[in-house]
C-alpha positions as CSV (number, residue, x, y, z in Angstrom):
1,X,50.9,22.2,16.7
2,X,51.0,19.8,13.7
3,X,53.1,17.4,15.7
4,X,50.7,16.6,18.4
5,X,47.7,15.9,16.1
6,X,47.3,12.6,14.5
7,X,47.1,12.6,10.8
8,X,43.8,10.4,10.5
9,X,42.2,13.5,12.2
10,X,43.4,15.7,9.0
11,X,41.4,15.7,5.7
12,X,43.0,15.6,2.5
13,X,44.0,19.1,1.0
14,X,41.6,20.4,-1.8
15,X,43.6,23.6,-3.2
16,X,46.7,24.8,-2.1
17,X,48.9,27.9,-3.5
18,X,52.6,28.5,-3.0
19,X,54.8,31.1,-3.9
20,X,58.1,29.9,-5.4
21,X,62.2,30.7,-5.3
22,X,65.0,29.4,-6.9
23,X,67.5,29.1,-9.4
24,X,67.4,27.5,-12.6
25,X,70.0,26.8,-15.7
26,X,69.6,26.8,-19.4
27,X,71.8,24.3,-21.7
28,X,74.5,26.9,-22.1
29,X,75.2,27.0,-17.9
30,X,73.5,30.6,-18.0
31,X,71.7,30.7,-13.9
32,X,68.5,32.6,-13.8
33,X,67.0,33.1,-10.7
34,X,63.3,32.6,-10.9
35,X,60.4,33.7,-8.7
36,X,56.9,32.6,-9.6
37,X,53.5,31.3,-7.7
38,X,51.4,27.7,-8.3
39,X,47.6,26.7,-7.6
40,X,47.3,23.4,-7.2
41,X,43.9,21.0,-7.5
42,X,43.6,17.8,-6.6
43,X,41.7,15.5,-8.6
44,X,42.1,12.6,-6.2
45,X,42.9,12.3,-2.4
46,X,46.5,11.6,-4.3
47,X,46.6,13.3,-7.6
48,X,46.3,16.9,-8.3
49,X,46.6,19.4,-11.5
50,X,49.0,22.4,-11.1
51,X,49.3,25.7,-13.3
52,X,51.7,27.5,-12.6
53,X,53.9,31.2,-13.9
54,X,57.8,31.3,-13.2
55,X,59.5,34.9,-13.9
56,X,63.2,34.0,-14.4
57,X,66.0,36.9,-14.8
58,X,70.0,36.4,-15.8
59,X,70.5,40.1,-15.6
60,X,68.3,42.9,-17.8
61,X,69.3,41.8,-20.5
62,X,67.9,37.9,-20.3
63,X,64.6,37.4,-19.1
64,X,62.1,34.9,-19.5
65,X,58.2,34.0,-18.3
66,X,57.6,30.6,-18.1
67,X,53.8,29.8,-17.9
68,X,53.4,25.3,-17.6
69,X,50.3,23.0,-16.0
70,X,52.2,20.4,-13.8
71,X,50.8,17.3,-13.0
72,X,52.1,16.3,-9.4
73,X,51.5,12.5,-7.6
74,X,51.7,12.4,-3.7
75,X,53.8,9.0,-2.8
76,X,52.2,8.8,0.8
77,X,49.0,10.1,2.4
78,X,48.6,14.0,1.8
79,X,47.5,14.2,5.3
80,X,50.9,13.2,7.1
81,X,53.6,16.0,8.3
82,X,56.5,14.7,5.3
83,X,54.6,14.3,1.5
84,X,57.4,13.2,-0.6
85,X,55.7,14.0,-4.5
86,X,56.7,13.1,-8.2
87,X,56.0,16.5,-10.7
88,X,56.0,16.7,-14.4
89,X,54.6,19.4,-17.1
90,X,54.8,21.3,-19.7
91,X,54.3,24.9,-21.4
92,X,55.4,28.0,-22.6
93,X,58.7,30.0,-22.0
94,X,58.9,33.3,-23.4
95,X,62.6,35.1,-23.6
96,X,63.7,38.9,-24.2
97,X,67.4,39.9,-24.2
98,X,69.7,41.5,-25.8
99,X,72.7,41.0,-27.7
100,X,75.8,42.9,-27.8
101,X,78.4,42.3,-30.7
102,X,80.4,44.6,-33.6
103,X,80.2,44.6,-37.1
104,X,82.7,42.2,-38.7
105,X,83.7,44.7,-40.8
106,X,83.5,48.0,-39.7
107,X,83.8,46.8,-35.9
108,X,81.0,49.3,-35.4
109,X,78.8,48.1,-32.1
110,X,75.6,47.2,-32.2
111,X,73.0,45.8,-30.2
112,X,70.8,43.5,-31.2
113,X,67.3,42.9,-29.7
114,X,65.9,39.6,-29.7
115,X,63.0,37.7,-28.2
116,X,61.4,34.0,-28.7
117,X,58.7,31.4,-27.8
118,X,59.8,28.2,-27.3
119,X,57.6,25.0,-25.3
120,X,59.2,23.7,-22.1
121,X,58.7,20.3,-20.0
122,X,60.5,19.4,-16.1
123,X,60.4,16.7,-14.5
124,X,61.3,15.6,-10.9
125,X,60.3,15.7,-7.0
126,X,60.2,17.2,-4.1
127,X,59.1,17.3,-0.2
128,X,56.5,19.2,1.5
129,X,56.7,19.5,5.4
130,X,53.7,20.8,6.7
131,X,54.8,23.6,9.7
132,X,51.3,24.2,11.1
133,X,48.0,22.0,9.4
134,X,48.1,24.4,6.9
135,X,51.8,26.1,6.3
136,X,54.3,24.2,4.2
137,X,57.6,24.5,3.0
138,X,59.0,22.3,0.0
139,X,62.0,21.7,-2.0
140,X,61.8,20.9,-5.0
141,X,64.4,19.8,-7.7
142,X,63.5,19.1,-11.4
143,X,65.3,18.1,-14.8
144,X,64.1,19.2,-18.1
145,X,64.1,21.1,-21.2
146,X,64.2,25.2,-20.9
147,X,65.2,25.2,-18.2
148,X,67.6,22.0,-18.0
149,X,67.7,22.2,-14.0
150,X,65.5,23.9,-11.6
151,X,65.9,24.0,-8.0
152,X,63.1,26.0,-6.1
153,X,62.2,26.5,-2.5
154,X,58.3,26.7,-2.2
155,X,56.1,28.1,0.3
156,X,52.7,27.3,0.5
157,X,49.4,27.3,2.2
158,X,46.6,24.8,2.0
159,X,43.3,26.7,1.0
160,X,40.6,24.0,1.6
161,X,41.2,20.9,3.1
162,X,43.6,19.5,6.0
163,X,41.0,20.7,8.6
Protein backbone atom coordinates (compact mmCIF):
# COMPACT_ATOMS: atom_id res chain seq x y z
CA UNK A 1 0.00 0.00 0.00
CA UNK A 2 0.75 3.72 -0.63
CA UNK A 3 0.77 4.41 3.06
CA UNK A 4 3.71 2.27 3.97
CA UNK A 5 6.08 3.61 1.18
CA UNK A 6 7.97 6.71 1.61
CA UNK A 7 7.41 9.29 -0.95
CA UNK A 8 11.23 9.95 -1.76
CA UNK A 9 11.12 6.30 -3.06
CA UNK A 10 8.31 7.56 -5.74
CA UNK A 11 9.22 9.32 -8.99
CA UNK A 12 7.40 12.11 -10.31
CA UNK A 13 4.31 11.29 -12.54
CA UNK A 14 4.93 11.75 -16.38
CA UNK A 15 1.31 11.27 -17.92
CA UNK A 16 -1.69 10.58 -16.13
CA UNK A 17 -5.41 10.25 -17.55
CA UNK A 18 -8.61 10.53 -15.58
CA UNK A 19 -12.06 10.20 -16.37
CA UNK A 20 -14.33 12.99 -15.02
CA UNK A 21 -17.99 13.55 -13.26
CA UNK A 22 -19.89 16.26 -12.12
CA UNK A 23 -22.18 18.97 -12.31
CA UNK A 24 -21.79 22.33 -13.74
CA UNK A 25 -24.03 25.67 -14.02
CA UNK A 26 -24.41 28.19 -16.81
CA UNK A 27 -25.19 32.06 -15.83
CA UNK A 28 -28.88 31.46 -16.09
CA UNK A 29 -28.69 28.64 -12.94
CA UNK A 30 -29.46 25.91 -15.75
CA UNK A 31 -27.24 22.40 -14.04
CA UNK A 32 -25.79 20.19 -16.67
CA UNK A 33 -24.24 17.17 -15.57
CA UNK A 34 -21.04 16.64 -17.44
CA UNK A 35 -18.95 13.51 -18.03
CA UNK A 36 -15.65 13.85 -19.92
CA UNK A 37 -11.86 12.45 -19.74
CA UNK A 38 -8.22 14.59 -19.39
CA UNK A 39 -4.48 13.58 -20.36
CA UNK A 40 -2.29 15.30 -18.55
CA UNK A 41 1.70 16.06 -19.28
CA UNK A 42 3.94 17.40 -17.28
CA UNK A 43 6.39 19.77 -18.43
CA UNK A 44 8.15 20.05 -15.04
CA UNK A 45 8.43 17.78 -11.89
CA UNK A 46 5.55 20.54 -10.92
CA UNK A 47 3.92 21.88 -13.98
CA UNK A 48 1.98 19.95 -16.47
CA UNK A 49 -0.27 20.78 -19.78
CA UNK A 50 -3.81 19.23 -19.76
CA UNK A 51 -6.34 18.82 -22.81
CA UNK A 52 -9.21 17.81 -22.04
CA UNK A 53 -13.27 17.03 -23.66
CA UNK A 54 -16.32 17.52 -21.18
CA UNK A 55 -19.93 16.21 -22.58
CA UNK A 56 -22.41 18.20 -20.53
CA UNK A 57 -26.41 17.42 -20.78
CA UNK A 58 -29.53 19.64 -19.17
CA UNK A 59 -31.99 17.24 -20.63
CA UNK A 60 -32.18 16.42 -24.76
CA UNK A 61 -32.90 19.32 -25.48
CA UNK A 62 -29.56 21.30 -24.01
CA UNK A 63 -26.34 19.81 -24.77
CA UNK A 64 -23.06 20.99 -25.02
CA UNK A 65 -19.20 19.59 -25.83
CA UNK A 66 -16.75 21.44 -24.23
CA UNK A 67 -13.21 20.74 -25.67
CA UNK A 68 -10.25 23.25 -23.30
CA UNK A 69 -6.17 22.71 -22.67
CA UNK A 70 -5.76 23.35 -18.86
CA UNK A 71 -2.78 24.34 -17.46
CA UNK A 72 -2.53 22.79 -13.84
CA UNK A 73 0.43 23.80 -10.93
CA UNK A 74 1.10 21.13 -8.18
CA UNK A 75 1.53 23.22 -4.68
CA UNK A 76 3.57 20.32 -2.98
CA UNK A 77 5.67 17.44 -4.30
CA UNK A 78 3.67 15.30 -6.96
CA UNK A 79 5.09 12.28 -5.25
CA UNK A 80 3.29 12.64 -1.76
CA UNK A 81 -0.17 10.75 -0.99
CA UNK A 82 -2.37 14.59 -0.80
CA UNK A 83 -1.28 16.98 -4.12
CA UNK A 84 -3.30 19.99 -3.49
CA UNK A 85 -3.16 21.79 -7.45
CA UNK A 86 -4.22 25.26 -8.93
CA UNK A 87 -6.05 24.69 -12.73
CA UNK A 88 -6.85 27.17 -15.35
CA UNK A 89 -7.71 27.03 -19.25
CA UNK A 90 -9.52 27.75 -21.91
CA UNK A 91 -11.49 26.51 -25.23
CA UNK A 92 -14.38 25.71 -27.07
CA UNK A 93 -18.01 24.88 -25.92
CA UNK A 94 -20.26 23.91 -28.49
CA UNK A 95 -24.26 23.96 -27.64
CA UNK A 96 -27.39 22.23 -29.38
CA UNK A 97 -30.98 22.67 -28.02
CA UNK A 98 -34.06 23.44 -28.69
CA UNK A 99 -36.53 25.99 -28.07
CA UNK A 100 -40.12 25.72 -27.51
CA UNK A 101 -42.35 28.85 -27.78
CA UNK A 102 -45.87 30.06 -29.84
CA UNK A 103 -46.38 32.49 -32.37
CA UNK A 104 -47.28 35.89 -30.86
CA UNK A 105 -49.96 36.08 -33.05
CA UNK A 106 -51.40 33.17 -34.11
CA UNK A 107 -50.27 31.22 -30.79
CA UNK A 108 -49.29 28.53 -33.20
CA UNK A 109 -46.30 26.33 -31.51
CA UNK A 110 -43.25 26.07 -32.83
CA UNK A 111 -39.95 24.78 -32.18
CA UNK A 112 -37.06 26.27 -32.78
CA UNK A 113 -33.67 24.64 -33.34
CA UNK A 114 -30.62 26.37 -32.29
CA UNK A 115 -26.94 25.67 -31.83
CA UNK A 116 -23.68 27.89 -31.15
CA UNK A 117 -19.91 28.18 -30.59
CA UNK A 118 -18.86 30.20 -27.98
CA UNK A 119 -14.94 30.15 -26.15
CA UNK A 120 -14.84 29.17 -22.51
CA UNK A 121 -12.10 29.72 -19.60
CA UNK A 122 -12.32 27.98 -15.52
CA UNK A 123 -10.36 28.60 -13.07
CA UNK A 124 -9.77 26.97 -9.65
CA UNK A 125 -8.26 23.81 -7.58
CA UNK A 126 -8.53 20.70 -6.45
CA UNK A 127 -6.98 17.60 -4.47
CA UNK A 128 -5.61 14.43 -5.73
CA UNK A 129 -5.26 11.46 -3.05
CA UNK A 130 -3.33 8.85 -4.49
CA UNK A 131 -5.18 5.25 -3.35
CA UNK A 132 -2.50 2.88 -4.55
CA UNK A 133 1.08 4.50 -6.28
CA UNK A 134 -0.86 4.85 -9.15
CA UNK A 135 -4.86 5.17 -8.51
CA UNK A 136 -6.20 8.60 -7.60
CA UNK A 137 -9.29 10.27 -6.86
CA UNK A 138 -9.66 14.23 -6.99
CA UNK A 139 -12.14 16.88 -6.37
CA UNK A 140 -12.08 19.42 -8.17
CA UNK A 141 -14.05 22.82 -8.02
CA UNK A 142 -13.65 25.67 -10.67
CA UNK A 143 -15.19 29.22 -11.40
CA UNK A 144 -15.40 30.59 -14.90
CA UNK A 145 -17.06 31.55 -17.92
CA UNK A 146 -19.49 28.75 -19.83
CA UNK A 147 -19.68 27.11 -17.43
CA UNK A 148 -19.84 29.68 -14.37
CA UNK A 149 -19.24 26.71 -11.80
CA UNK A 150 -18.00 23.28 -12.18
CA UNK A 151 -17.70 20.84 -9.57
CA UNK A 152 -16.22 17.41 -10.81
CA UNK A 153 -15.09 14.16 -9.17
CA UNK A 154 -12.05 12.80 -11.11
CA UNK A 155 -10.64 9.44 -11.31
CA UNK A 156 -7.44 8.87 -12.56
CA UNK A 157 -4.45 6.72 -13.19
CA UNK A 158 -0.80 7.66 -13.45
CA UNK A 159 0.54 6.20 -16.87
CA UNK A 160 4.36 6.74 -16.44
CA UNK A 161 5.92 7.78 -13.51
CA UNK A 162 5.40 7.33 -9.64
CA UNK A 163 7.24 3.93 -9.80
Amino acid sequence: PLCAQPSQQLTRPKVEGKVIFGSAIFDEDLEHTLVGGAVRAYVTKRLSIEPEYLYLRRSKDDQDNLVQLNVAYHFTDPTKRLVPYGIAGAGVLHNRGRVFGSDFVTGAPFVREITFTTWTASAGGGVKIFLTKRLFVSPELRLGREPTVRATINVGYVFAGRR
